[in-house]
TITOR-593281 format. One record per residue: residue in one letter; z, y, x of N, C-alpha, C, O in turn. Coordinates in steps of 0.2 Angstrom, whole numbers. Example, Ala and Ser with C-alpha at 12.3 -4.5 7.8 and 13.67 -1.06 7.14 Angstrom:
BEGIN
aa,n.c3,n.c2,n.c1,ca.c3,ca.c2,ca.c1,c.c3,c.c2,c.c1,o.c3,o.c2,o.c1
A,39,-28,66,39,-22,62,39,-16,66,42,-17,71
S,35,-11,64,36,-5,68,39,0,64,40,6,67
//
This chain:
BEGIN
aa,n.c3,n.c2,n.c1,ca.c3,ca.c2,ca.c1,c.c3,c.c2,c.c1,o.c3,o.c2,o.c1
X,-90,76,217,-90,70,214,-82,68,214,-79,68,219
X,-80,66,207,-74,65,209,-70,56,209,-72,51,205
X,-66,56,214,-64,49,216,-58,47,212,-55,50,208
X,-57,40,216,-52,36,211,-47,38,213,-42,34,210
X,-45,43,218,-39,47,218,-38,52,212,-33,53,208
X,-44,55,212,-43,61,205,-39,61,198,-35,64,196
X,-44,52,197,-45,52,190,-37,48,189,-34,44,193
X,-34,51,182,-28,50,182,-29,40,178,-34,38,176
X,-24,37,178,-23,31,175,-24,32,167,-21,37,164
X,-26,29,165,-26,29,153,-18,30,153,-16,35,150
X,-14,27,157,-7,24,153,-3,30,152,2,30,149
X,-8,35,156,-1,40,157,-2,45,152,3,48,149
X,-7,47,150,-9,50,144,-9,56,142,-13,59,145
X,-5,60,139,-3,67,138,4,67,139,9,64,138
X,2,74,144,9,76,150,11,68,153,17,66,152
X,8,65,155,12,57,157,14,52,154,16,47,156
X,14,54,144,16,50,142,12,44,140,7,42,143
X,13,42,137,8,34,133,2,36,129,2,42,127
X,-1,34,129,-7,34,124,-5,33,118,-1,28,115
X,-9,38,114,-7,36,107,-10,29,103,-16,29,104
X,-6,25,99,-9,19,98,-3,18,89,1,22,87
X,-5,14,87,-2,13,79,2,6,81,1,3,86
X,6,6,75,11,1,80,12,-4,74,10,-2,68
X,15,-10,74,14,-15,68,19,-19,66,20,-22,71
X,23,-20,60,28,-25,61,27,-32,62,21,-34,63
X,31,-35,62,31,-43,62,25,-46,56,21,-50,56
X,28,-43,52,23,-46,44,18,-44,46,14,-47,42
X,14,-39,50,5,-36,52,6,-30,46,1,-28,43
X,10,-27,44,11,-22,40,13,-18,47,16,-20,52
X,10,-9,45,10,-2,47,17,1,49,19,4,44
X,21,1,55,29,-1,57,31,9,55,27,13,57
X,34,9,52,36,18,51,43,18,52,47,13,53
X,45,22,52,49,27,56,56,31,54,58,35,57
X,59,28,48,61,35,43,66,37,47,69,34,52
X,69,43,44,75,46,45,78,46,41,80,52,41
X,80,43,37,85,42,30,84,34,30,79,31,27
X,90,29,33,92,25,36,93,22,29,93,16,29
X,95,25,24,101,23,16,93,22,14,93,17,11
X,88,24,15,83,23,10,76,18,15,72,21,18
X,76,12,15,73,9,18,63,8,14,61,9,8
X,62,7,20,52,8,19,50,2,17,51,-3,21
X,47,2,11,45,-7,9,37,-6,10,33,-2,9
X,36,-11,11,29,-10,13,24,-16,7,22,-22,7
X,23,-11,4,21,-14,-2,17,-14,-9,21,-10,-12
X,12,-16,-13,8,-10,-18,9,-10,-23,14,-14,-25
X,7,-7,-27,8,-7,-33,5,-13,-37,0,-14,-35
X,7,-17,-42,4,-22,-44,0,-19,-50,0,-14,-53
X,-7,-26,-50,-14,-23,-57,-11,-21,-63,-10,-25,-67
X,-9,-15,-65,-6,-15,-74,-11,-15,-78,-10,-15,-84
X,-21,-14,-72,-25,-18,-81,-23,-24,-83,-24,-23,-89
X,-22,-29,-82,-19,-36,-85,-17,-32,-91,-20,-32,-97
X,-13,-31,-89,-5,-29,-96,-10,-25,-101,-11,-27,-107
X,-13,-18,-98,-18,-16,-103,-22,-18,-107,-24,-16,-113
X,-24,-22,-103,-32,-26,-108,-29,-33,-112,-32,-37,-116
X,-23,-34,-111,-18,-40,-117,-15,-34,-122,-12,-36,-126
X,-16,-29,-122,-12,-25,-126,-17,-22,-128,-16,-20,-134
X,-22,-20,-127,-28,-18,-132,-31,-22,-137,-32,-21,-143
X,-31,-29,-134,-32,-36,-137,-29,-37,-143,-32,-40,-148
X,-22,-35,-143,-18,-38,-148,-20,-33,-153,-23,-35,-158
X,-19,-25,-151,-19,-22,-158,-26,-20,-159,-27,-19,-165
X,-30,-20,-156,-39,-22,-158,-38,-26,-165,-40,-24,-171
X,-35,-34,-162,-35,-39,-165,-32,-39,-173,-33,-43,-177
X,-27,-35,-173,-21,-36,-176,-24,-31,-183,-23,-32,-189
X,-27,-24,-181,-32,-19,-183,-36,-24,-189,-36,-25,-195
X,-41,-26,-184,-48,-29,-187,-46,-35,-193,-50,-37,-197
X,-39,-38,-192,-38,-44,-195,-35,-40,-202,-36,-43,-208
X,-33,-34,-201,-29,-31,-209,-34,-28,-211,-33,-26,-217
X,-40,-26,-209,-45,-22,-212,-49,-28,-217,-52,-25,-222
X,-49,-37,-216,-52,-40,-217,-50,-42,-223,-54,-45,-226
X,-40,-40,-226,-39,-42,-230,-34,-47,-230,-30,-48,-235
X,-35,-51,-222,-32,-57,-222,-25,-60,-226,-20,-57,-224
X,-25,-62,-227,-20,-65,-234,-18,-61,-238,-12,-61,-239
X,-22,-56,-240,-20,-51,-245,-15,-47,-243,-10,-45,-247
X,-15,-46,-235,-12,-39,-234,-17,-32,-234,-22,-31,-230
X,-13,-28,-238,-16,-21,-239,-13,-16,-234,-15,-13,-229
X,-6,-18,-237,-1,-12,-231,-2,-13,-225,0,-19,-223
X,-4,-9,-219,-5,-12,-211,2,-11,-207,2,-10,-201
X,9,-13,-212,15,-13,-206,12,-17,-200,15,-15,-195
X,9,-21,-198,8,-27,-193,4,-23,-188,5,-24,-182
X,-1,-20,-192,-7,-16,-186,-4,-8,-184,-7,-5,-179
X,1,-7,-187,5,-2,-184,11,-3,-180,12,2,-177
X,14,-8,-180,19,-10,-176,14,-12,-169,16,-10,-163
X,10,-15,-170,5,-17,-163,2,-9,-159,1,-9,-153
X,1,-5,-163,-2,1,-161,3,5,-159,4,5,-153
X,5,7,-161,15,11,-158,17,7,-151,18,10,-146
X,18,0,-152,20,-2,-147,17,-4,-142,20,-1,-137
X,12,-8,-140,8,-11,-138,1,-4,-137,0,-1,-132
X,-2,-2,-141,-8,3,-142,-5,8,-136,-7,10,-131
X,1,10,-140,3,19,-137,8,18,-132,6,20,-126
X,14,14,-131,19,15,-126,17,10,-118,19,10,-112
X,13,5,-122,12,0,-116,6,3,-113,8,6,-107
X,1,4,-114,-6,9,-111,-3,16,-110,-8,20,-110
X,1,18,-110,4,25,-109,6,23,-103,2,24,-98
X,12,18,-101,13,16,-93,8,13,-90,8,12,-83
X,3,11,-92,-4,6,-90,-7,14,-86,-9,14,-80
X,-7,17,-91,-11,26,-88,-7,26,-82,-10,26,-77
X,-1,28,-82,1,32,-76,2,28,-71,2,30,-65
X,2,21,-72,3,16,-64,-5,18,-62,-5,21,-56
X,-11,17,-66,-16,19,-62,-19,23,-61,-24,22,-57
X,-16,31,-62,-19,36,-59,-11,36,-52,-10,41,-49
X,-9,33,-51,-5,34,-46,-9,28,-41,-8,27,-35
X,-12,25,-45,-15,20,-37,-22,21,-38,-26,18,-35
X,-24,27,-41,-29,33,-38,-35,28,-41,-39,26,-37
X,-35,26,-47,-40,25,-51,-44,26,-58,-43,24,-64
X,-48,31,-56,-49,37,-60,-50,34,-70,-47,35,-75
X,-58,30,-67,-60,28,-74,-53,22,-80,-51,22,-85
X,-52,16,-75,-46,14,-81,-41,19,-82,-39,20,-87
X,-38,22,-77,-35,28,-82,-38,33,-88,-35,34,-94
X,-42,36,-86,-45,37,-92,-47,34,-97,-47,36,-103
X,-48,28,-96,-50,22,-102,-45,20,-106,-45,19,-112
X,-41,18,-103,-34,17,-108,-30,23,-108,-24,23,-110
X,-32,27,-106,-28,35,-109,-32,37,-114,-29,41,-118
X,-37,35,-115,-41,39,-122,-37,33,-128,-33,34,-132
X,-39,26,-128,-37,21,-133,-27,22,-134,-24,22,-140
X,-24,23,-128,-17,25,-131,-16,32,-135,-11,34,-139
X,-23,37,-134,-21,44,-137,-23,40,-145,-20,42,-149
X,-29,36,-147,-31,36,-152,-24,32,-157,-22,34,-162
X,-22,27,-153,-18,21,-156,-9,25,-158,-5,23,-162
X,-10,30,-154,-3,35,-155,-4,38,-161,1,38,-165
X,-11,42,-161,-13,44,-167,-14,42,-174,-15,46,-179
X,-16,36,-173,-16,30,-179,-10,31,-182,-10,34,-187
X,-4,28,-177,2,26,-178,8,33,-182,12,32,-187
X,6,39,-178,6,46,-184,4,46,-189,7,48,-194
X,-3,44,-191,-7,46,-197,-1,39,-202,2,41,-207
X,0,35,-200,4,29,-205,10,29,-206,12,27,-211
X,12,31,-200,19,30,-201,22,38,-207,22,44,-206
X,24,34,-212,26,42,-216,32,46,-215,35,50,-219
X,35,44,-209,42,48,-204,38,54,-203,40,60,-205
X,32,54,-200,28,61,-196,28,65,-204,30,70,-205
X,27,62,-209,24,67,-215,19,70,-214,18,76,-216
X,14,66,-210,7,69,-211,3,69,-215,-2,73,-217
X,5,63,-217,2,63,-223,1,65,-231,-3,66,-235
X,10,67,-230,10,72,-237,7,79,-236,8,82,-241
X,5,82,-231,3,87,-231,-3,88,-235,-5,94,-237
X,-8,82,-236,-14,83,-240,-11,82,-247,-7,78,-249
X,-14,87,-250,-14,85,-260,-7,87,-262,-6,89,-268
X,-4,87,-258,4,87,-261,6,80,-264,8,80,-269
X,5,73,-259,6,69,-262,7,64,-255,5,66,-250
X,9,60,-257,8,54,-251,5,49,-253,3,49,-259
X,3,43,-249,-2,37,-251,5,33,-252,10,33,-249
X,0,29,-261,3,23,-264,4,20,-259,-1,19,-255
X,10,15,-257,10,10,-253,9,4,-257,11,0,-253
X,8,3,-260,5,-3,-267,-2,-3,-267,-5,-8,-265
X,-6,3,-268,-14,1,-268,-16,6,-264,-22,8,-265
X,-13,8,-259,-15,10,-251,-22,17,-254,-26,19,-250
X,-20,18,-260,-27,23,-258,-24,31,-255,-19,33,-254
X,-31,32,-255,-27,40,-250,-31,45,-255,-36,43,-259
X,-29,52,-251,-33,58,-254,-38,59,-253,-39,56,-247
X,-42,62,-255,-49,63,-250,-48,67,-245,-50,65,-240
X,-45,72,-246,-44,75,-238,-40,72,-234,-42,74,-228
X,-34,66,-235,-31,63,-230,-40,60,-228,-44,63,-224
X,-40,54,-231,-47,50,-228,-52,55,-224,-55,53,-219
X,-53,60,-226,-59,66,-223,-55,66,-215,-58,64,-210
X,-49,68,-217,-45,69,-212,-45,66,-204,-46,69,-198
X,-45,57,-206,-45,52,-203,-50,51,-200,-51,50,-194
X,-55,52,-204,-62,51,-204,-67,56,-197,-72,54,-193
X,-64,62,-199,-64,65,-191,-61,65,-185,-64,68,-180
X,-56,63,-184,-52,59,-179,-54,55,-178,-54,55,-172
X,-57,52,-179,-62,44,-178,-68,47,-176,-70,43,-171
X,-72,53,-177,-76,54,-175,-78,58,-168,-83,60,-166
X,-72,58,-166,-70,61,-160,-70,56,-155,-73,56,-150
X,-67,52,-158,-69,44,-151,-74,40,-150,-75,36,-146
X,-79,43,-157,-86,41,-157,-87,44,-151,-87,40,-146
X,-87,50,-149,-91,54,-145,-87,52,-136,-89,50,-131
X,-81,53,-139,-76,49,-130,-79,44,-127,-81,43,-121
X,-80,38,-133,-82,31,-132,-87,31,-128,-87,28,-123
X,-92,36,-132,-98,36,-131,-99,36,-122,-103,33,-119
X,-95,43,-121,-96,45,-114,-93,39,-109,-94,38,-103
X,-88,35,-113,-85,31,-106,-91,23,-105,-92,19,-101
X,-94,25,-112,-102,19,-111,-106,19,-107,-108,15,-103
X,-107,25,-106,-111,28,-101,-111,26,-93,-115,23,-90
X,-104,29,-90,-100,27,-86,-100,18,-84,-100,15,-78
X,-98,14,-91,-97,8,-88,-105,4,-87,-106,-2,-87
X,-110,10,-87,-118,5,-86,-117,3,-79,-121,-1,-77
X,-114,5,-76,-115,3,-68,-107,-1,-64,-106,-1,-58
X,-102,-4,-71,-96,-7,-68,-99,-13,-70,-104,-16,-66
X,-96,-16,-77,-98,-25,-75,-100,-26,-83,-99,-21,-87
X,-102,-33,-85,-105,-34,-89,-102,-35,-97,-104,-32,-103
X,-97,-38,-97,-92,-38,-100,-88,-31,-102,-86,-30,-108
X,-86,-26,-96,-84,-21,-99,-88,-17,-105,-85,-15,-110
X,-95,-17,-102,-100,-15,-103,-99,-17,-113,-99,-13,-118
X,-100,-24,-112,-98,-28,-121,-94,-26,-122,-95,-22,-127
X,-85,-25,-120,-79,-21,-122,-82,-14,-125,-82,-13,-131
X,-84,-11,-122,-84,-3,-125,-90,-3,-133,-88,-3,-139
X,-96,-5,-129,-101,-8,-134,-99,-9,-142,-103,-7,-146
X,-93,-14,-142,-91,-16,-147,-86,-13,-151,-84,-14,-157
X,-84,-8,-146,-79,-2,-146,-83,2,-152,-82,3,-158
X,-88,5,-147,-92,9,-153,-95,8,-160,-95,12,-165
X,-96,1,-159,-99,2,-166,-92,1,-172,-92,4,-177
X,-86,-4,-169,-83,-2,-171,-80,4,-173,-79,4,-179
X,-78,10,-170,-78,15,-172,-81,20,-176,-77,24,-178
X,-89,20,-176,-94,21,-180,-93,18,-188,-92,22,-193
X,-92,11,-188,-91,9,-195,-84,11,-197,-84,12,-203
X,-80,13,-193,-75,15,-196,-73,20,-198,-68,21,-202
X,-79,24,-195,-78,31,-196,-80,31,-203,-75,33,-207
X,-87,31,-205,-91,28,-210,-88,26,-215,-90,28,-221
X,-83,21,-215,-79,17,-220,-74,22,-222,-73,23,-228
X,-70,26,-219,-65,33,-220,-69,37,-224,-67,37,-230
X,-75,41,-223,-80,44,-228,-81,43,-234,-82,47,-238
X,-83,35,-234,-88,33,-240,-82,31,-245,-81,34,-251
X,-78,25,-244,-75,22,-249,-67,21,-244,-68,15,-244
X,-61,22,-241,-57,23,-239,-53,17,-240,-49,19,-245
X,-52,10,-237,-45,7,-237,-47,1,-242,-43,-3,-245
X,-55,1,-244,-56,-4,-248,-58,-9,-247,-64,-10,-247
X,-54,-16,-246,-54,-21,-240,-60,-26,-243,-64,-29,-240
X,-62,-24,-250,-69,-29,-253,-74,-24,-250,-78,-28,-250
X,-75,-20,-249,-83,-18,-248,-85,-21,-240,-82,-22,-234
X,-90,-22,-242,-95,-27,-233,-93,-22,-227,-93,-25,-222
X,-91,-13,-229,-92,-10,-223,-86,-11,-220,-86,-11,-214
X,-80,-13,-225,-72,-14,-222,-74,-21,-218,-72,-21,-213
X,-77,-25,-221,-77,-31,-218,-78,-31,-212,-75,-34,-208
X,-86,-28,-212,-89,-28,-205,-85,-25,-198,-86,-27,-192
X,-81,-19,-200,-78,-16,-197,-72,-21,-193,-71,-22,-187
X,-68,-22,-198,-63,-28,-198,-66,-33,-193,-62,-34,-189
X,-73,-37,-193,-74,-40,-188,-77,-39,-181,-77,-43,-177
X,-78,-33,-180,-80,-30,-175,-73,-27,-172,-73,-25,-166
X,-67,-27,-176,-61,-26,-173,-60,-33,-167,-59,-33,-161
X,-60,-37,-172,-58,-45,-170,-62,-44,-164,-60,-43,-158
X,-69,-46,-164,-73,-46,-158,-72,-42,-152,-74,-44,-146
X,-68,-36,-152,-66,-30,-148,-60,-33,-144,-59,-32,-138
X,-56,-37,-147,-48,-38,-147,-51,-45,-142,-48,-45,-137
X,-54,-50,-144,-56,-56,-141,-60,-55,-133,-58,-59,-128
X,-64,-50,-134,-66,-45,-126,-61,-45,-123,-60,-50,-119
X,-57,-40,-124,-50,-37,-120,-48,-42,-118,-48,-42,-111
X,-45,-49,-120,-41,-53,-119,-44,-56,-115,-40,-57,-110
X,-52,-59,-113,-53,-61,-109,-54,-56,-99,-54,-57,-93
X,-55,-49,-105,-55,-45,-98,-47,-46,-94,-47,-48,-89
X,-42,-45,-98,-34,-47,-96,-34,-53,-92,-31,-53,-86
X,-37,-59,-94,-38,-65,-92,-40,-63,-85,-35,-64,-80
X,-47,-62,-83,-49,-62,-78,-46,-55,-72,-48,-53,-67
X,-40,-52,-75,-36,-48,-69,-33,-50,-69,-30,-45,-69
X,-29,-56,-70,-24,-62,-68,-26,-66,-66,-22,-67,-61
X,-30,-69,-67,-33,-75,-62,-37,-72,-57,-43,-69,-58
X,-32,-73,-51,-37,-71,-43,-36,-76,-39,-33,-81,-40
X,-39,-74,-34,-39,-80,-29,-32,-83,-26,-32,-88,-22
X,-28,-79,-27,-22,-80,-24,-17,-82,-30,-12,-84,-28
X,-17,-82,-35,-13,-85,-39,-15,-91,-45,-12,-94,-49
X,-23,-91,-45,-26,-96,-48,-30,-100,-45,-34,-98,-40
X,-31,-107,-47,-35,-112,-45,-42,-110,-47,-47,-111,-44
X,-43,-107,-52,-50,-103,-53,-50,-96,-55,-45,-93,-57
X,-58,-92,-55,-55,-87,-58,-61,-85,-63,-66,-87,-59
X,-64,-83,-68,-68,-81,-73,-74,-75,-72,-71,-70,-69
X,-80,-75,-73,-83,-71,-70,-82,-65,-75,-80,-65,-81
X,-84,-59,-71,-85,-51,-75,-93,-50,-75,-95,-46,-79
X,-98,-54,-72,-104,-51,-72,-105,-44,-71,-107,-40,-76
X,-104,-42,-62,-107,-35,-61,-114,-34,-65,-116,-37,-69
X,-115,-29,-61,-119,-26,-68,-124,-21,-59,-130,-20,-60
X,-121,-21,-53,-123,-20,-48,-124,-23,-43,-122,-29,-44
X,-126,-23,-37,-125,-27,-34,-122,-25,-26,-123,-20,-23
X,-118,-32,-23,-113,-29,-19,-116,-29,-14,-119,-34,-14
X,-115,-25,-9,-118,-24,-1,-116,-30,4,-118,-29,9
//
């Protein structure tokens, strides 16, 4: 039986010294150690760059579905191109890497697919890449915006590749929140119609199918902006904040 002479005190711990324990600064932030004095330890996270994402899908969603509609008798999309290159592809390109670097898997993938598609847009239009002359031997009128049948077939299958991306990231958001849920939703059918619209009749802003496309643009873009909304407004920097409607339920 051993006594309370045996038994050594906690304090002394291995080989005599302290017990290991984690230690804390003044702010209740995790106190570290460094050995490079020139480079000091900030103790601090990375801030939401979905915000910024989901206002920058918002616009060129919006900006898209509003030139599809014809709106004041624009044909040429310079405005839904300038949103997609800048906003679609450069800003959701940095949206992508701040979130897989704070180790979140699906919005990175979700706005890594929309800036590969919005990049690709912005290639098929912009007549610097010359992708466009490679069909027919010819380039698209910029006066009555028609294209070749193989540019449009072209397009047409590109688009149907994010039918099927979409498709899968639908799937995925049945179990995130309700709205997302609408966002993608709305994603799809827009891109179905669009797809559809590139096949049948290409670029033709009076037929019902450009129309509908065009409005289902807008409603895509109106989504986003309130998902943007509601990762800005939190409890710490809003007097209120807008609901997401889980779609599960929390423990």
């Amino acid at each position: 039986m051993a006594t309370a002479a045996d038994e050594k005190p906690k304090s002394e711990g291995f080989q005599g010294g302290q017990d290991i324990s984690q230690q804390f600064t003044g702010g209740g932030h995790v106190a570290t150690f460094s050995e490079q004095p020139a480079f000091p330890d900030f103790h601090r996270k990375f801030a939401d760059p979905s915000a910024f994402a989901w206002l920058a899908l918002g616009v060129t969603f919006s900006l898209y579905g509003v030139n599809l509609l014809g709106a004041r008798g624009l044909d040429i999309p310079e405005s839904s191109v300038a949103g997609a290159l800048c906003l679609g592809s450069i800003t959701l390109t940095i949206a992508v890497i701040l979130e897989f670097i704070s180790g979140r898997t699906f919005p990175a993938t979700l706005f890594g697919v929309y800036a590969g598609f919005f990049m690709g847009y912005s290639i098929m239009a912009v007549g610097w890449f010359g992708l466009t002359g490679t069909y027919d031997g010819q380039m698209p009128n910029p006066y009555s915006a028609m294209l070749s049948d193989q540019l449009a077939s072209a397009q047409g299958l590109w688009i149907s590749t994010f039918v099927i991306i979409n498709f899968l990231l639908l799937i995925v958001a049945t179990r995130q929140s309700a709205f997302l849920l609408a966002f993608l939703t709305s994603v799809e059918v827009f891109f179905i119609l669009l797809m559809v619209d590139y096949f049948r009749d290409p670029l033709d802003r009076s037929s019902p199918l450009s129309q509908a496309t065009g409005a289902f643009g807008i409603i895509t873009g109106i989504i986003a902006w309130y998902l943007g909304l509601t990762s800005m407004l939190t409890k710490d920097s809003s007097y209120f904040t807008l609901p997401t409607v889980p779609l599960v339920k929390e423990d």
